[in-house]
N, C-alpha and C positions, 0 to 999 in steps of 0.2 A: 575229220568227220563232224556234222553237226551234232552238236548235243537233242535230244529228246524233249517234247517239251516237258514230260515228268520231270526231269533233270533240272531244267532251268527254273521250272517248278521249288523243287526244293533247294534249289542256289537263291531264289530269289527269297522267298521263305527263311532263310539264313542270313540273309543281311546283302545278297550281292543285287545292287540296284540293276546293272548293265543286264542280266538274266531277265528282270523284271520288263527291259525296253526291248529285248529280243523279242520275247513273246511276244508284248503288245504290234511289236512291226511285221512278227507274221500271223498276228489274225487282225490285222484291222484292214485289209484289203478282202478276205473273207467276211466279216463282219459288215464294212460296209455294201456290200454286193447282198446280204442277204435282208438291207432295208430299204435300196435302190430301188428297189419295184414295188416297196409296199408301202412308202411316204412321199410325199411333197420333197424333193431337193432339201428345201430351208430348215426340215427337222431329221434328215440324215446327223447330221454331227452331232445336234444333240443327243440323240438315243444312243450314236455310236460312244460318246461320252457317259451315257448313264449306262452303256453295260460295258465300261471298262474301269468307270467306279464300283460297281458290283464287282467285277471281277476280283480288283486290287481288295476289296471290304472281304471277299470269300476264299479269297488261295488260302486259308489256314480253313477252310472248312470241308476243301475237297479231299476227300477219301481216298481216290484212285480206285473207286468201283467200277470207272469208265475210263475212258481217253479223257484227255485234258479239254481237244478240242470240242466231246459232246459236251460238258463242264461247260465252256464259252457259248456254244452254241445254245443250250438252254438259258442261259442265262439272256441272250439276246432274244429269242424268241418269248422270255417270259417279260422285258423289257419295250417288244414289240405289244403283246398282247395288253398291259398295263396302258401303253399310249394312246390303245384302237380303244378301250375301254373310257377312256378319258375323254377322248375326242366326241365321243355318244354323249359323253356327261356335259361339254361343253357345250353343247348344239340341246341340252335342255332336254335331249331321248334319254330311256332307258340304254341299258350298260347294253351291246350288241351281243347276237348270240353267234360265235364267230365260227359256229358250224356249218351256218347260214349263213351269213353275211358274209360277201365279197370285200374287195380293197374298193372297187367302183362306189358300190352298196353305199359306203360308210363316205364317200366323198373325197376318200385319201387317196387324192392320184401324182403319181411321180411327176416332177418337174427337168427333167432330165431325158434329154433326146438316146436312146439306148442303140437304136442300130437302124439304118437306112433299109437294109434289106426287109422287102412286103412279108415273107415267111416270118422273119421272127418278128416283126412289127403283130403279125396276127396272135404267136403264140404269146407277147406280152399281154397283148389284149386280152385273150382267151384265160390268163393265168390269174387276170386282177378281176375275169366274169366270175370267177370261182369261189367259195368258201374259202377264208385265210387260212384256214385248218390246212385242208387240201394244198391249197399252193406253195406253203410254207415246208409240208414235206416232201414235195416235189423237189423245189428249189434245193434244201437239203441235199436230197438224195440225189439229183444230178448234177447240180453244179458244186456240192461242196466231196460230193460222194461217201458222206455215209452212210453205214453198215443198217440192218437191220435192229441190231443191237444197241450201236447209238443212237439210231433216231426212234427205239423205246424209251430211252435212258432221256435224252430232249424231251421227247412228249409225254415222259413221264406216263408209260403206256405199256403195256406185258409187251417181248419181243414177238410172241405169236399174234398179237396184232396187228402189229406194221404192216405186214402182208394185204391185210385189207384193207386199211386205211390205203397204203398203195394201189392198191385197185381201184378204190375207190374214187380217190385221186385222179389217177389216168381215164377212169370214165368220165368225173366231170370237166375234164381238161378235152376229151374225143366231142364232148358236146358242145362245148362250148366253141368248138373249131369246127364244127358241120356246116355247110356249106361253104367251106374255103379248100384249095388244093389240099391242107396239109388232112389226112384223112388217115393214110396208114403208119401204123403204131412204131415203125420202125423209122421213121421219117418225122413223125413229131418228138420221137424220143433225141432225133441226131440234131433237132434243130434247138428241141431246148437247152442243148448240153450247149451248141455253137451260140447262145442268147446267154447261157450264163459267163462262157467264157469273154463274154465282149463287153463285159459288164465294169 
């Protein structure tokens, strides 16, 4: 049976390197999926490299208040937010306000062909019209499937709020798909899951 990653967690934390490359080989195909849609191709590896320097810099600081995997996952998303912020600074703007501001918005669009099929071509689209807030717990929640409770513990946010931030979420993701087929809730839900998985 596979070990947990708490486990490897603290074998690696103890000196066992091999625990250390465990982990890393099963979240860096999640990791990089959750920057695929939100940078240029050319600065995936970088970020995927500065949050798994954070990570290796933090396993002695995680707690176990949460999963391991919300631990990675905040950490990428605060790794994400640091770069969108930079990127404002580089272009001579003010820092973006990323509750507002889309991936399009900011000029950071993926370099990487994601899926041939028109429906998820639209729902890419429709995910990079949106506030990074919004997309990012989307992406989260369906294609990495976490809980309510981790993705407070990621957005650093009460669990009784996800709920709305999730609505909220799926509303600006229903608008920004109006006037295309994909219109019922139940069919954008199946296609963004089949767009994360091809990812």
């Amino acid at each position: 049976m596979d070990e947990s990653d708490e486990e490897l967690l603290e074998a690696w934390r103890a000196g066992d390197r091999k625990a250390g490359t465990v982990l890393f080989r099963r979240f860096f195909p999640q990791c990089r999926r959750f920057f695929v849609n939100k940078v240029p191709e050319r600065d995936v590896e970088d970020l995927l490299q500065r949050t798994f320097t954070a990570m290796v810099e933090g396993r002695n600081r995680f707690r176990g208040d949460a999963s391991f995997r919300t631990f990675v996952f905040a950490i990428a998303r605060r790794t994400l937010l640091r770069y969108l912020r930079d990127l404002g600074r580089r272009g001579n703007r003010e820092a973006p306000d990323l509750n507002v501001s889309s991936i399009a918005m900011l000029g950071a669009t993926p370099g990487t062909v994601l899926a041939l099929r028109q429906d998820q071509e639209q729902v890419r689209r429709a995910l990079q019209q949106i506030p990074v807030h919004h997309q990012t717990i989307l992406e989260l929640s369906y294609w990495e499937g976490l809980d309510n409770a981790e993705l407070a513990a990621v957005f650093e946010i009460e669990p009784t709020t996800v709920r709305t931030r999730l609505f909220r979420a799926r509303k600006a993701l229903a608008k920004a798909l109006e006037g295309t087929a994909l219109v019922e809730d139940e069919l954008v839900e199946r296609v963004v899951r089949d767009l994360g998985a091809s990812l």
